[in-house]
TORDRENVEX-370452 format. One record per atom (N, C-alpha, C): chain; residue number from 1; atom name; x, y, z. Coordinates in steps of 0.001 Angstrom, whole numbers. Each point is the difference from the previous one (the first is absolute). Layout:
N
<pt mol="A" seq="NUM" atom="CA" px="X" py="Y" pz="Z"/>
...
// end
This chain:
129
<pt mol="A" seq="1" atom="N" px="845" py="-1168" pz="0"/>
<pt mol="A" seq="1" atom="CA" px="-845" py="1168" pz="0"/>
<pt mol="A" seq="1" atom="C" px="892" py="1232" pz="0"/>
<pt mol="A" seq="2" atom="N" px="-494" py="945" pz="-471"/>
<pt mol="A" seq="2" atom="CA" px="1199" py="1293" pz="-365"/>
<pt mol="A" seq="2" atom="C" px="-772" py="936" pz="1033"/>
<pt mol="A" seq="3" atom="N" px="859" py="1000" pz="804"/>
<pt mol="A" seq="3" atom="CA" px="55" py="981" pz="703"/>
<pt mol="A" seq="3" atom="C" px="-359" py="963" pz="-636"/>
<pt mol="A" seq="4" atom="N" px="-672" py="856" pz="849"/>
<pt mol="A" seq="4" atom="CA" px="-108" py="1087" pz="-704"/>
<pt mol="A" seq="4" atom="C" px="681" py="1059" pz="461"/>
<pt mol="A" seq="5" atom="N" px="762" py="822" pz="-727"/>
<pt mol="A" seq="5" atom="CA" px="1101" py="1104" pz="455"/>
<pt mol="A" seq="5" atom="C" px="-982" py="706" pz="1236"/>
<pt mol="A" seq="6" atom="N" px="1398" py="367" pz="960"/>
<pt mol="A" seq="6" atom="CA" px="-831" py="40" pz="1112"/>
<pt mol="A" seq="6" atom="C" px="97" py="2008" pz="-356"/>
<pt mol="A" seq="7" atom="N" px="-1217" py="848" pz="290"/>
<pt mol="A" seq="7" atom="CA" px="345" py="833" pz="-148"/>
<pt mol="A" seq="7" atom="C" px="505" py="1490" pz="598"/>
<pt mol="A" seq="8" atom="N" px="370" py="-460" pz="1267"/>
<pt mol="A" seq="8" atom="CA" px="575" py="743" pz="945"/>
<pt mol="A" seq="8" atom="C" px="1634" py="413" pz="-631"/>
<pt mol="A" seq="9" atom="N" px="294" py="-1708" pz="185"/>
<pt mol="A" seq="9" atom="CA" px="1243" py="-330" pz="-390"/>
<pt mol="A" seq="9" atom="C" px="453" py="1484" pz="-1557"/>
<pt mol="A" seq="10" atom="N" px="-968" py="-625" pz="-927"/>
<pt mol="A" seq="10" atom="CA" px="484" py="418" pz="-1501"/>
<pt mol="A" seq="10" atom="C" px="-524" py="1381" pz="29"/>
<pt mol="A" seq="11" atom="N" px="-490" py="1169" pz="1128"/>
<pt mol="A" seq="11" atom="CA" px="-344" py="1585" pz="46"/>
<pt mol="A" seq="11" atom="C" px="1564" py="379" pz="632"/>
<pt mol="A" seq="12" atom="N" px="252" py="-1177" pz="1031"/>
<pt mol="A" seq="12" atom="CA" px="1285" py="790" pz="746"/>
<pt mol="A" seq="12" atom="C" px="1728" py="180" pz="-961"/>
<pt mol="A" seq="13" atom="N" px="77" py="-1445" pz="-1217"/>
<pt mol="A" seq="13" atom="CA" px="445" py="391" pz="-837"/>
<pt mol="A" seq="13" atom="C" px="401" py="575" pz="-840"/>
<pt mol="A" seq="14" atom="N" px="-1479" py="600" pz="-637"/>
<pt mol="A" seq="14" atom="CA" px="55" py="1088" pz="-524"/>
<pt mol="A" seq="14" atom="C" px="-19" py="1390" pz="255"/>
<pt mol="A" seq="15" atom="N" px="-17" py="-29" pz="1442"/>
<pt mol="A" seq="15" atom="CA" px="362" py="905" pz="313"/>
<pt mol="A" seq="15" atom="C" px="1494" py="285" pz="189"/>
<pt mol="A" seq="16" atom="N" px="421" py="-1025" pz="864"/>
<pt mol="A" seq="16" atom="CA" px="1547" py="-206" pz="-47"/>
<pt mol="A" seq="16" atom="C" px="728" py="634" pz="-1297"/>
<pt mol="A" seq="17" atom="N" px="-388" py="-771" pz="-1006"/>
<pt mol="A" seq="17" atom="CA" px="741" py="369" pz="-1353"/>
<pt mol="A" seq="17" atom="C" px="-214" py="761" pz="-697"/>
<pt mol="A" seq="18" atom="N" px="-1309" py="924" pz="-138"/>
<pt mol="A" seq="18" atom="CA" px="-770" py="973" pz="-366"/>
<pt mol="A" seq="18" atom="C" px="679" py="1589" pz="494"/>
<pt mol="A" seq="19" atom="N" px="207" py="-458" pz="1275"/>
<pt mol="A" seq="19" atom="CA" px="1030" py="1334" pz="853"/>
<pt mol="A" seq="19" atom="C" px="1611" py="372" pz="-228"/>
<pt mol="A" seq="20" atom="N" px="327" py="-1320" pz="-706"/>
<pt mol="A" seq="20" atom="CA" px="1403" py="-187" pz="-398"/>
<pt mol="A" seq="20" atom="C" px="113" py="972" pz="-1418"/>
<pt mol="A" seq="21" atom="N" px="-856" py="-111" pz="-971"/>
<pt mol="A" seq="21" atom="CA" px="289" py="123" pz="-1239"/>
<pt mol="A" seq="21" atom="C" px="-76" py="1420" pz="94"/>
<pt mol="A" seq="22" atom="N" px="1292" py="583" pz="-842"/>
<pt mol="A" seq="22" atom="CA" px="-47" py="1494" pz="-683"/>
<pt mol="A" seq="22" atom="C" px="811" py="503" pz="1646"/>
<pt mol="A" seq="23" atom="N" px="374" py="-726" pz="906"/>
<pt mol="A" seq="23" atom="CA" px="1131" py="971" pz="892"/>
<pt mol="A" seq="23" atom="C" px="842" py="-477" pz="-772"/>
<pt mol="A" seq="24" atom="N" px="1493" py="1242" pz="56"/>
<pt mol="A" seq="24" atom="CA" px="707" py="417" pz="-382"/>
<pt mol="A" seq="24" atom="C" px="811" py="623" pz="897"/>
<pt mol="A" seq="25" atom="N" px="1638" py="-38" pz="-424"/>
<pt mol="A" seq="25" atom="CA" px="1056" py="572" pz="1094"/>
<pt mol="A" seq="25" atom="C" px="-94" py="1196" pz="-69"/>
<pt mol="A" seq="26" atom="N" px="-166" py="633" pz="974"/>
<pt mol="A" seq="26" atom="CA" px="299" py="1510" pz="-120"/>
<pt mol="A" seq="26" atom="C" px="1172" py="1130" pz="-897"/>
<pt mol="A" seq="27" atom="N" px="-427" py="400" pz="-714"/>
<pt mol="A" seq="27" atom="CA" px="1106" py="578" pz="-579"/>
<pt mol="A" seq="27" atom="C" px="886" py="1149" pz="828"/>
<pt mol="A" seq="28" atom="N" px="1541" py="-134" pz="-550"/>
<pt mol="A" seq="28" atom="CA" px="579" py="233" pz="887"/>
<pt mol="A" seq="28" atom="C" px="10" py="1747" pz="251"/>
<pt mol="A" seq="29" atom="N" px="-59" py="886" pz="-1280"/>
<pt mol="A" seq="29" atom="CA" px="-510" py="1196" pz="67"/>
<pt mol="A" seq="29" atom="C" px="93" py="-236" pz="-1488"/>
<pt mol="A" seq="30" atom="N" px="-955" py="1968" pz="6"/>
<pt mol="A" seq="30" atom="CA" px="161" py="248" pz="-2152"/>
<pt mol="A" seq="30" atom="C" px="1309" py="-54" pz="-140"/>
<pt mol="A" seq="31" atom="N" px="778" py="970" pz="373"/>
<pt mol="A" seq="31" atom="CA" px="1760" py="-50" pz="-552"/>
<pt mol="A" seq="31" atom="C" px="920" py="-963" pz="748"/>
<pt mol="A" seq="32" atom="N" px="478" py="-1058" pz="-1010"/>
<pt mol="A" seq="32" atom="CA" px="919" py="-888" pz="732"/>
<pt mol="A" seq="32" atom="C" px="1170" py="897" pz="-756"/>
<pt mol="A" seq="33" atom="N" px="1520" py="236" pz="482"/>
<pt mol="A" seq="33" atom="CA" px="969" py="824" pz="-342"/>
<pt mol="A" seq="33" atom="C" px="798" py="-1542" pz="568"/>
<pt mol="A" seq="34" atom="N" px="663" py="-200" pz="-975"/>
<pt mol="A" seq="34" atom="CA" px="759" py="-1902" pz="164"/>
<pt mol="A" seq="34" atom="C" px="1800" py="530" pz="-382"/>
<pt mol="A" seq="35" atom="N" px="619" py="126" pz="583"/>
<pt mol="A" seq="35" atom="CA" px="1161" py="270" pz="-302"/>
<pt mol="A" seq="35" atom="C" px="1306" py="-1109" pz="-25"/>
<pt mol="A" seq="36" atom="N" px="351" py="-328" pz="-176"/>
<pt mol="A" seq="36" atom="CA" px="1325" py="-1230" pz="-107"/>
<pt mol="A" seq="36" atom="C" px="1282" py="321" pz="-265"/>
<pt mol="A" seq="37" atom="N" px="1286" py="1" pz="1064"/>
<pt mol="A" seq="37" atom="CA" px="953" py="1091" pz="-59"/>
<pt mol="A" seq="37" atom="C" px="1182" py="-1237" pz="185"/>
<pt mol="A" seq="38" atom="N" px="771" py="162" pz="-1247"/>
<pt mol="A" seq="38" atom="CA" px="1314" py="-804" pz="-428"/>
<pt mol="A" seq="38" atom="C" px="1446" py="862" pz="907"/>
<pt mol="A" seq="39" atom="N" px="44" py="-535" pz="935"/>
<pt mol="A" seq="39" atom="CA" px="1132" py="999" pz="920"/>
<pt mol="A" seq="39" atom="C" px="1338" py="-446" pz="-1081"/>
<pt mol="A" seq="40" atom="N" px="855" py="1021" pz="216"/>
<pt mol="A" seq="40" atom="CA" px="1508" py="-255" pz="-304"/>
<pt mol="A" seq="40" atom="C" px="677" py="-894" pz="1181"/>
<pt mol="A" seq="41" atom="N" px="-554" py="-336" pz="655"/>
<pt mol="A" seq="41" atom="CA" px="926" py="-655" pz="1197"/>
<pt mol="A" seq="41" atom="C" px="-1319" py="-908" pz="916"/>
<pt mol="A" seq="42" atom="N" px="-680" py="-1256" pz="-538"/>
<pt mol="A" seq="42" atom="CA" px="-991" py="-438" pz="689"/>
<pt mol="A" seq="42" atom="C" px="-132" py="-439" pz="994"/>
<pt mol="A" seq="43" atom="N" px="1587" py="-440" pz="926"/>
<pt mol="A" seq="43" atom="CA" px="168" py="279" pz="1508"/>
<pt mol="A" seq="43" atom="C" px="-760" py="734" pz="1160"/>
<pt mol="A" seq="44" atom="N" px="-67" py="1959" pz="-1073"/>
<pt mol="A" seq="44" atom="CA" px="-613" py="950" pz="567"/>
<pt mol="A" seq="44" atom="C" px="-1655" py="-225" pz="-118"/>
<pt mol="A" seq="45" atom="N" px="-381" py="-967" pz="-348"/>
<pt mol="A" seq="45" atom="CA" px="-2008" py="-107" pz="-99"/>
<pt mol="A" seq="45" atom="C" px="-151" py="-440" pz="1289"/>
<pt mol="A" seq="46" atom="N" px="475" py="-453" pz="1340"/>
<pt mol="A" seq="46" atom="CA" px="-587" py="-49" pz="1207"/>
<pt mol="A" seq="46" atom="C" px="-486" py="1659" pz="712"/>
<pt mol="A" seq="47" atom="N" px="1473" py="709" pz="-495"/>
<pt mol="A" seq="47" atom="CA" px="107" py="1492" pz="90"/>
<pt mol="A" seq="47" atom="C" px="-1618" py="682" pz="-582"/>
<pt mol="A" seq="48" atom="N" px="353" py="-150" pz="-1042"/>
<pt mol="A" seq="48" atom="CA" px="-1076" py="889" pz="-839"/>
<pt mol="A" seq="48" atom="C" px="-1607" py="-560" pz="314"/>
<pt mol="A" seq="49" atom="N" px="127" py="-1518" pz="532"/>
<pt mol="A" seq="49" atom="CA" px="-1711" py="-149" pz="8"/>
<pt mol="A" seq="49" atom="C" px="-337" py="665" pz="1712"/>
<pt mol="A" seq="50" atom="N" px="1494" py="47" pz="1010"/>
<pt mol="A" seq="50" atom="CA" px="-501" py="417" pz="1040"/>
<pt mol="A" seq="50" atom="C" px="-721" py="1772" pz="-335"/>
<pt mol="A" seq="51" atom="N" px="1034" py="555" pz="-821"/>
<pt mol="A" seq="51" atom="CA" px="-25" py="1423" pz="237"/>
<pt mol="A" seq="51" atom="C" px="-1779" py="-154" pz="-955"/>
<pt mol="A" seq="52" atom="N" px="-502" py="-468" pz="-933"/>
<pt mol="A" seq="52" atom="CA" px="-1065" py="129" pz="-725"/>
<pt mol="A" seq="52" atom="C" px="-1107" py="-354" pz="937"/>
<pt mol="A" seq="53" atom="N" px="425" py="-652" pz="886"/>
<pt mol="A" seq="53" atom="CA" px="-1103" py="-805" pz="1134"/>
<pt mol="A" seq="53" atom="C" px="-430" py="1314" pz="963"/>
<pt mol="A" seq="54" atom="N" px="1547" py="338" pz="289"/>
<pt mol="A" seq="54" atom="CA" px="103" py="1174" pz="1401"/>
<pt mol="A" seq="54" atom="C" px="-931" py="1115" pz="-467"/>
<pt mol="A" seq="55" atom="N" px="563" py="558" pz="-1345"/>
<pt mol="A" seq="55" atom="CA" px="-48" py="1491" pz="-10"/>
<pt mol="A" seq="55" atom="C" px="-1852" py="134" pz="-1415"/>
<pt mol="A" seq="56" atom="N" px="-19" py="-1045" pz="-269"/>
<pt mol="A" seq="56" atom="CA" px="-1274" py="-199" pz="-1289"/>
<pt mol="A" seq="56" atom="C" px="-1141" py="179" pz="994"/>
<pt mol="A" seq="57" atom="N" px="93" py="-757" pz="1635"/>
<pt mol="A" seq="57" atom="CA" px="-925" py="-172" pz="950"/>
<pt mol="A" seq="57" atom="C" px="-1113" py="1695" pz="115"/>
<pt mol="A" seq="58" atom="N" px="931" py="754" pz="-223"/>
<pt mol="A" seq="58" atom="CA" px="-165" py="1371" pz="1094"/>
<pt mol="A" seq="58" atom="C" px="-553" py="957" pz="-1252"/>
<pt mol="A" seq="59" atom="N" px="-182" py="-626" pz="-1669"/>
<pt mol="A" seq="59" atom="CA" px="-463" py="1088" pz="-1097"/>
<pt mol="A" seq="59" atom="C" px="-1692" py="-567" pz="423"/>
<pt mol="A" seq="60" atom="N" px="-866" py="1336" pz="-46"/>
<pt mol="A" seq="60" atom="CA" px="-1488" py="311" pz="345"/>
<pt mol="A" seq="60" atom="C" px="-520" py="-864" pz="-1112"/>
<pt mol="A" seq="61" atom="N" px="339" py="375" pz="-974"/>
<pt mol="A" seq="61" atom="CA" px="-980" py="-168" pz="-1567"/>
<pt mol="A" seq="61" atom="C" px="-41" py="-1431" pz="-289"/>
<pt mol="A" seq="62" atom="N" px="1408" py="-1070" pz="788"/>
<pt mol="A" seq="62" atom="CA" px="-276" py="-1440" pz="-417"/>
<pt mol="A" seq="62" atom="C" px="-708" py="-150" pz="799"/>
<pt mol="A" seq="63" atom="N" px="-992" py="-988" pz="-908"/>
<pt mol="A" seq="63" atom="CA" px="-1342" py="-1162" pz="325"/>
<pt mol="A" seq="63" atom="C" px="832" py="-1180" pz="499"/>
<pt mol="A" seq="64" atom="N" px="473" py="-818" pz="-1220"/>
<pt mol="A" seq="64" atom="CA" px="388" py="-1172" pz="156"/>
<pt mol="A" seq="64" atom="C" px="1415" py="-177" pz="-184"/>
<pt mol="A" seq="65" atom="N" px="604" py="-1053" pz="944"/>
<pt mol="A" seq="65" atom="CA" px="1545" py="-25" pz="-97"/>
<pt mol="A" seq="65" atom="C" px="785" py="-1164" pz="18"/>
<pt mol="A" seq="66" atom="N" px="633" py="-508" pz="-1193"/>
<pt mol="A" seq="66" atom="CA" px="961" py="-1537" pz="504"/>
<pt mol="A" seq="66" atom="C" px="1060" py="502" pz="-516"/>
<pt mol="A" seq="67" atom="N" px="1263" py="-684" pz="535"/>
<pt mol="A" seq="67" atom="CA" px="1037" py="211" pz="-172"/>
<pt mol="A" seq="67" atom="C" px="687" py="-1314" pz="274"/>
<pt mol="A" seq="68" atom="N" px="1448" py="-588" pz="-1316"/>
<pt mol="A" seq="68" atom="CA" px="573" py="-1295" pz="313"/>
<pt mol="A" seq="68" atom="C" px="357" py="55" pz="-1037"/>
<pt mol="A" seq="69" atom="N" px="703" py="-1764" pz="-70"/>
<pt mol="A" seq="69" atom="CA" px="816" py="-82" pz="-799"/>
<pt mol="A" seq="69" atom="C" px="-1028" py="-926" pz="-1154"/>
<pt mol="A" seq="70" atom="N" px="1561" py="-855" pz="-666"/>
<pt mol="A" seq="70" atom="CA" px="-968" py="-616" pz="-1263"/>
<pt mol="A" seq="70" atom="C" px="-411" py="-1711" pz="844"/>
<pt mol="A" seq="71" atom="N" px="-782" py="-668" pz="-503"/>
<pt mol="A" seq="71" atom="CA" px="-266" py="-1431" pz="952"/>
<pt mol="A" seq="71" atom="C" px="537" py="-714" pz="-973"/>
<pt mol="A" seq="72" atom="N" px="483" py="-1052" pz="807"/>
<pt mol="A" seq="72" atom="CA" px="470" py="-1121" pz="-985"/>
<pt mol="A" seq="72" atom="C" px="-1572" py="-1217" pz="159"/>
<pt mol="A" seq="73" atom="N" px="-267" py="86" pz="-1169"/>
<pt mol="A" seq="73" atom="CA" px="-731" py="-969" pz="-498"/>
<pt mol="A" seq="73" atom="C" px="69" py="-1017" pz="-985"/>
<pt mol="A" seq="74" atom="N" px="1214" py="131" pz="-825"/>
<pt mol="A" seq="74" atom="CA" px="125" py="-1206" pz="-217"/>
<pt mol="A" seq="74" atom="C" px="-760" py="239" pz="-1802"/>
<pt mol="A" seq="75" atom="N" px="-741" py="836" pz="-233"/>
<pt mol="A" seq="75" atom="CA" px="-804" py="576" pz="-1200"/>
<pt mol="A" seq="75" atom="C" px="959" py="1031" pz="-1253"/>
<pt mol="A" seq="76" atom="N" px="655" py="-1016" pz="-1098"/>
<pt mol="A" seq="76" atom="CA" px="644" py="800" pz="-1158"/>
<pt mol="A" seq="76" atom="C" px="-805" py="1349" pz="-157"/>
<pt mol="A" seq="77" atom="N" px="-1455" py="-11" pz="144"/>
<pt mol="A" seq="77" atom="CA" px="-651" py="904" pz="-583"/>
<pt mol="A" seq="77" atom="C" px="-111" py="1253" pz="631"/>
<pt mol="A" seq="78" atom="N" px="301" py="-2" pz="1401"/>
<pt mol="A" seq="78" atom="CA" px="128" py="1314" pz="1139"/>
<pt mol="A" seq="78" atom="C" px="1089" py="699" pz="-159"/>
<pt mol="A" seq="79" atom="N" px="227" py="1474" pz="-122"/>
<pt mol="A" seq="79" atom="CA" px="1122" py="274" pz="-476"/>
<pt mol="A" seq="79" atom="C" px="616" py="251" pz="1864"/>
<pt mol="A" seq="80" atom="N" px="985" py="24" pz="169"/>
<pt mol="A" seq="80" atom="CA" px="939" py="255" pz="1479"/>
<pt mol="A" seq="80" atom="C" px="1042" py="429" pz="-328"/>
<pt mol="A" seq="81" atom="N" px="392" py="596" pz="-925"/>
<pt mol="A" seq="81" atom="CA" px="918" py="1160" pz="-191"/>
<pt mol="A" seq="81" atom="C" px="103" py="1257" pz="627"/>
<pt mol="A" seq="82" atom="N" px="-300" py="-119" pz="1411"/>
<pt mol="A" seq="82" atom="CA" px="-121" py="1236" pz="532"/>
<pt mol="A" seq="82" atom="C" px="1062" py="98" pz="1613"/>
<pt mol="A" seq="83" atom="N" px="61" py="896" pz="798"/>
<pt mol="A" seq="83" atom="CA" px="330" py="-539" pz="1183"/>
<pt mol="A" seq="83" atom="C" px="-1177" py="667" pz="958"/>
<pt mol="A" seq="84" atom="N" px="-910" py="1369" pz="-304"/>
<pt mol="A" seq="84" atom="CA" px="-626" py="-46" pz="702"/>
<pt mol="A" seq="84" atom="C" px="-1693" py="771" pz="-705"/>
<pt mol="A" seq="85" atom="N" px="-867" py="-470" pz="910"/>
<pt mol="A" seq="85" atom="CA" px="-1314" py="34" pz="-1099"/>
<pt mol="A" seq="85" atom="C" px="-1019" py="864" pz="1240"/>
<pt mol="A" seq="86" atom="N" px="-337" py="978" pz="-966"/>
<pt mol="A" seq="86" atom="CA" px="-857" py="613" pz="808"/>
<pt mol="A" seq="86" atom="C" px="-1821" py="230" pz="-617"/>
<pt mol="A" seq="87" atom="N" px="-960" py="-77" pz="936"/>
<pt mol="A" seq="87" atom="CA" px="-1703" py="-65" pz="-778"/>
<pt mol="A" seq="87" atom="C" px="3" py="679" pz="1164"/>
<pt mol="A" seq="88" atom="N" px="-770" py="1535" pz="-731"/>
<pt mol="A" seq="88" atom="CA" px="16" py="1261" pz="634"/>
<pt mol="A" seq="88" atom="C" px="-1349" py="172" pz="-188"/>
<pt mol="A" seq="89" atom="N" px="-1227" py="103" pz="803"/>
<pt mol="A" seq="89" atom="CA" px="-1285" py="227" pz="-501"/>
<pt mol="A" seq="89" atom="C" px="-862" py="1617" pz="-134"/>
<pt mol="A" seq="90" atom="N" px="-371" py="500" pz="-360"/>
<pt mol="A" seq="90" atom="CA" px="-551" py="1361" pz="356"/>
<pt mol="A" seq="90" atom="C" px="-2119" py="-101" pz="-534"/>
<pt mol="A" seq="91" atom="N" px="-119" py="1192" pz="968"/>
<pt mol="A" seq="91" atom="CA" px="-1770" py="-22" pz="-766"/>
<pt mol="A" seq="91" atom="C" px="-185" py="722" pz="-1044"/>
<pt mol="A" seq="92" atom="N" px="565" py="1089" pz="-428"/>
<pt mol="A" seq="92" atom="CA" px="168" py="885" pz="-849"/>
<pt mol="A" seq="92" atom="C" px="1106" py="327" pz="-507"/>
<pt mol="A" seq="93" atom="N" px="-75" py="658" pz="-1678"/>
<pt mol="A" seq="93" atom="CA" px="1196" py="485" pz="-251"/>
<pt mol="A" seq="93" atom="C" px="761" py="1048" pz="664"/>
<pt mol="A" seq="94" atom="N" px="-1574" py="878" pz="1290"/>
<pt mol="A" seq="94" atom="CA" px="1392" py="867" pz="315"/>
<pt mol="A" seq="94" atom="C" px="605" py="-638" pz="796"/>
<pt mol="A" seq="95" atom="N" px="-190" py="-958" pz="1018"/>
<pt mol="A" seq="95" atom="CA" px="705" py="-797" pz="1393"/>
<pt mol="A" seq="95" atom="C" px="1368" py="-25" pz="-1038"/>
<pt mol="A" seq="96" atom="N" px="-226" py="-777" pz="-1399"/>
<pt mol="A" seq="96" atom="CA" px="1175" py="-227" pz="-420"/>
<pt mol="A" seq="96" atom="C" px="915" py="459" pz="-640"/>
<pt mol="A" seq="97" atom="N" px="-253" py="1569" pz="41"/>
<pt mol="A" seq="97" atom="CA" px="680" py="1707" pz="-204"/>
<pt mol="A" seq="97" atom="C" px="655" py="-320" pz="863"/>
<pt mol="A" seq="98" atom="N" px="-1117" py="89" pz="1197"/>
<pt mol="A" seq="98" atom="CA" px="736" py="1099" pz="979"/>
<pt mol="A" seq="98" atom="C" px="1128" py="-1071" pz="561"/>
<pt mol="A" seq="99" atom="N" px="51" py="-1517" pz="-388"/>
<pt mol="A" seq="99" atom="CA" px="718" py="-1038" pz="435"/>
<pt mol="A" seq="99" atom="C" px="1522" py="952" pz="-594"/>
<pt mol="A" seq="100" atom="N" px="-258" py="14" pz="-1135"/>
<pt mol="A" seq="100" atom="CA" px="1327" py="243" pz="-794"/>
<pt mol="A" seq="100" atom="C" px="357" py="1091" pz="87"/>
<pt mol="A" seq="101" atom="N" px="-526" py="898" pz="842"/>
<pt mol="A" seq="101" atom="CA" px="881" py="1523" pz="530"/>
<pt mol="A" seq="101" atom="C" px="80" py="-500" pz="1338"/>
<pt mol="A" seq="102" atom="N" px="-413" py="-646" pz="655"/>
<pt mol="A" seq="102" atom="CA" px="244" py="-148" pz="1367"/>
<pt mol="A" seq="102" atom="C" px="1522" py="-331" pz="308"/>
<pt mol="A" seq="103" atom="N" px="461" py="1589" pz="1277"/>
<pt mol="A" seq="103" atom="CA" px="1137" py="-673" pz="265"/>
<pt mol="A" seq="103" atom="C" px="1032" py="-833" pz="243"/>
<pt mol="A" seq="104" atom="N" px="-896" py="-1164" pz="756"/>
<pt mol="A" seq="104" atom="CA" px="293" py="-1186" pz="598"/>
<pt mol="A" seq="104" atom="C" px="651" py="-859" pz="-1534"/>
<pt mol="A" seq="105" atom="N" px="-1521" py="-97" pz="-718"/>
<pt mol="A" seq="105" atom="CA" px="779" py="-463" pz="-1806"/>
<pt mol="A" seq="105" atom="C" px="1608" py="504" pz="-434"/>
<pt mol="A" seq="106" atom="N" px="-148" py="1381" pz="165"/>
<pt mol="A" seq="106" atom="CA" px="879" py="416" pz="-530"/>
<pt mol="A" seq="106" atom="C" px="905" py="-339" pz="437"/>
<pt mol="A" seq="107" atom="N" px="589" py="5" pz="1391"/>
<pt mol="A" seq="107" atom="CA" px="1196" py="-352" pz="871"/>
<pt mol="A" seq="107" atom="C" px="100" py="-1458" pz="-322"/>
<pt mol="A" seq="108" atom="N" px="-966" py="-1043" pz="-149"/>
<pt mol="A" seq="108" atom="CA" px="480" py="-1190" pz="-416"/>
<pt mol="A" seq="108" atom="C" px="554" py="183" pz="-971"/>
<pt mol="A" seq="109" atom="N" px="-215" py="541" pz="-1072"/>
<pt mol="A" seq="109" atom="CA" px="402" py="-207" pz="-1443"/>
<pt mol="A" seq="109" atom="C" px="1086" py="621" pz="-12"/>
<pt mol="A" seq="110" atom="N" px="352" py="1422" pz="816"/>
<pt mol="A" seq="110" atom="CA" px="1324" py="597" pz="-104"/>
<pt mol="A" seq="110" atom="C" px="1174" py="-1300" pz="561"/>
<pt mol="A" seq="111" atom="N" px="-348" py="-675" pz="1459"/>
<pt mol="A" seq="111" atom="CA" px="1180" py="-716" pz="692"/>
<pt mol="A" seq="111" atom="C" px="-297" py="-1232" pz="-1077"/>
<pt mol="A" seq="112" atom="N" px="-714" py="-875" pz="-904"/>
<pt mol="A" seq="112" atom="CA" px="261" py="-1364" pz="-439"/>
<pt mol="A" seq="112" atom="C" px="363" py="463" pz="-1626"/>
<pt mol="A" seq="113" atom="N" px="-962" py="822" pz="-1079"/>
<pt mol="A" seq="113" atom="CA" px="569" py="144" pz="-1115"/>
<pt mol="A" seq="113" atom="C" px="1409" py="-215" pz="-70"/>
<pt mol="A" seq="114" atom="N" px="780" py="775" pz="296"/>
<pt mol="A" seq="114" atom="CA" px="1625" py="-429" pz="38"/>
<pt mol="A" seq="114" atom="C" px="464" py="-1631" pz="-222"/>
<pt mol="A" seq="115" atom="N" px="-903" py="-602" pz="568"/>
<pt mol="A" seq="115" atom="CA" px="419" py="-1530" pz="669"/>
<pt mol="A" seq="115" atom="C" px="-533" py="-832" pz="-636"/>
<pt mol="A" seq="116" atom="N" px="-1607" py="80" pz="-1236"/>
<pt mol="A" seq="116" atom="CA" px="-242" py="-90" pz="-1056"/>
<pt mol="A" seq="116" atom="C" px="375" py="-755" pz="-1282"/>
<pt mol="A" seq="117" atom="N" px="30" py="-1202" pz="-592"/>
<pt mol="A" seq="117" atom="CA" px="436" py="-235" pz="-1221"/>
<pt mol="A" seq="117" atom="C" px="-1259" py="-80" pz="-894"/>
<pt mol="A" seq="118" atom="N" px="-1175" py="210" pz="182"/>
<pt mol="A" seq="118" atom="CA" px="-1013" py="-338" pz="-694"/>
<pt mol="A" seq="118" atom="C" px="-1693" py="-141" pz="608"/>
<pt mol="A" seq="119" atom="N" px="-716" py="993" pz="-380"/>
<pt mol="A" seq="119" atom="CA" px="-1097" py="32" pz="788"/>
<pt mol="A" seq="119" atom="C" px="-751" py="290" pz="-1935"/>
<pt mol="A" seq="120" atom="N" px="-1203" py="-1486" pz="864"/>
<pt mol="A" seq="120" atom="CA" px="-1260" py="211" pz="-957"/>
<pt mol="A" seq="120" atom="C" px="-1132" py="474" pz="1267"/>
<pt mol="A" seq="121" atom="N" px="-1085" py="967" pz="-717"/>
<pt mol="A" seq="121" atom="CA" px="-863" py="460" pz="269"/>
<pt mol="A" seq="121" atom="C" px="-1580" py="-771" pz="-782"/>
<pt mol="A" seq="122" atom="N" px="-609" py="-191" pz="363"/>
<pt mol="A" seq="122" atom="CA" px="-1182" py="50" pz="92"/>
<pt mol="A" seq="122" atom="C" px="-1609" py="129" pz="397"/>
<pt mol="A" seq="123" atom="N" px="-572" py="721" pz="-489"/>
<pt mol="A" seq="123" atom="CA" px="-1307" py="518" pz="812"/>
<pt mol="A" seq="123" atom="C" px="-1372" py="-346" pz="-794"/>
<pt mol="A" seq="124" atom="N" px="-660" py="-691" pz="1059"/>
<pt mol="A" seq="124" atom="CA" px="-1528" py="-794" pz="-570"/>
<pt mol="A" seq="124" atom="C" px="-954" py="668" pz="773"/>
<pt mol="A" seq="125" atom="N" px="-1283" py="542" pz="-803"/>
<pt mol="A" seq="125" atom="CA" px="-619" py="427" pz="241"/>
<pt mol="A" seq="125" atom="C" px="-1287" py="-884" pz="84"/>
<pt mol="A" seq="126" atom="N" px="-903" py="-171" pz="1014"/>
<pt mol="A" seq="126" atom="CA" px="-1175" py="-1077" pz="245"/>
<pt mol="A" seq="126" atom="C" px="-630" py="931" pz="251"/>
<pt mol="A" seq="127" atom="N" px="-1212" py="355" pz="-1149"/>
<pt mol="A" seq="127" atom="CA" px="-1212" py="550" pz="726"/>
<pt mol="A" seq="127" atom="C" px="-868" py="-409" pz="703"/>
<pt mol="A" seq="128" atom="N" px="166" py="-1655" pz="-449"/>
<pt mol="A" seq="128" atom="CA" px="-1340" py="-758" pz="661"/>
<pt mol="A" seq="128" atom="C" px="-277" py="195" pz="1595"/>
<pt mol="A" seq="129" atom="N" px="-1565" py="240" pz="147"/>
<pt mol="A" seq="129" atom="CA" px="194" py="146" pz="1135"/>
<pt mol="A" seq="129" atom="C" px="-17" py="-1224" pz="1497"/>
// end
């Protein structure tokens, strides 16, 4: 004899899985500012991720902030040509003006540029909300 779906059971399901669908990770802000900095001397990247950690903490206009190196994963396809990697978040383009006149910026860039063999820049813009 066949059961009949019990239907307590098959409302709480769908609810279960019904509540799941369409979340999504939070995005991390609109302006990600992703920087990746090839030192002349990659010894000095413990140096440079402390001072980016210390002194990046204290600018108003960043939202979001990571700072590190490259991971070994083991993946041809990841590039790790870097020694240190920075995802800088802001809400607006001005946060991310006023990022790039902000003193604190500037004094990083005056004490590490020097020390420098190669910095790519890139900036993604997510409107979604």
């Amino acid at each position: 004899m066949r059961r009949s779906p019990n239907p307590i059971l098959g409302l709480s399901l769908a609810l279960l899985t019904g509540g799941c669908q369409g979340t999504r990770p939070p995005r991390p802000s609109l302006i990600s500012h992703i920087v990746l900095i090839s030192l002349r001397d990659p010894a000095d990247a413990p140096a440079a991720l402390s001072d980016c950690n210390t002194l990046l903490a204290d600018i108003h206009s960043i939202e979001t902030f990571a700072c590190g190196g490259p991971m070994e994963g083991g993946r041809d396809m990841v590039v790790g040509d870097y020694d240190v990697g920075l995802v800088i978040g802001f809400a607006s383009s001005e946060d991310y003006k006023a990022y790039l006149l902000d003193p604190i910026h500037l004094q990083l860039l005056e004490k590490w540029k020097p020390r420098v063999a190669h910095m790519r820049i890139f900036d993604i813009v997510d409107p979604t909300p």
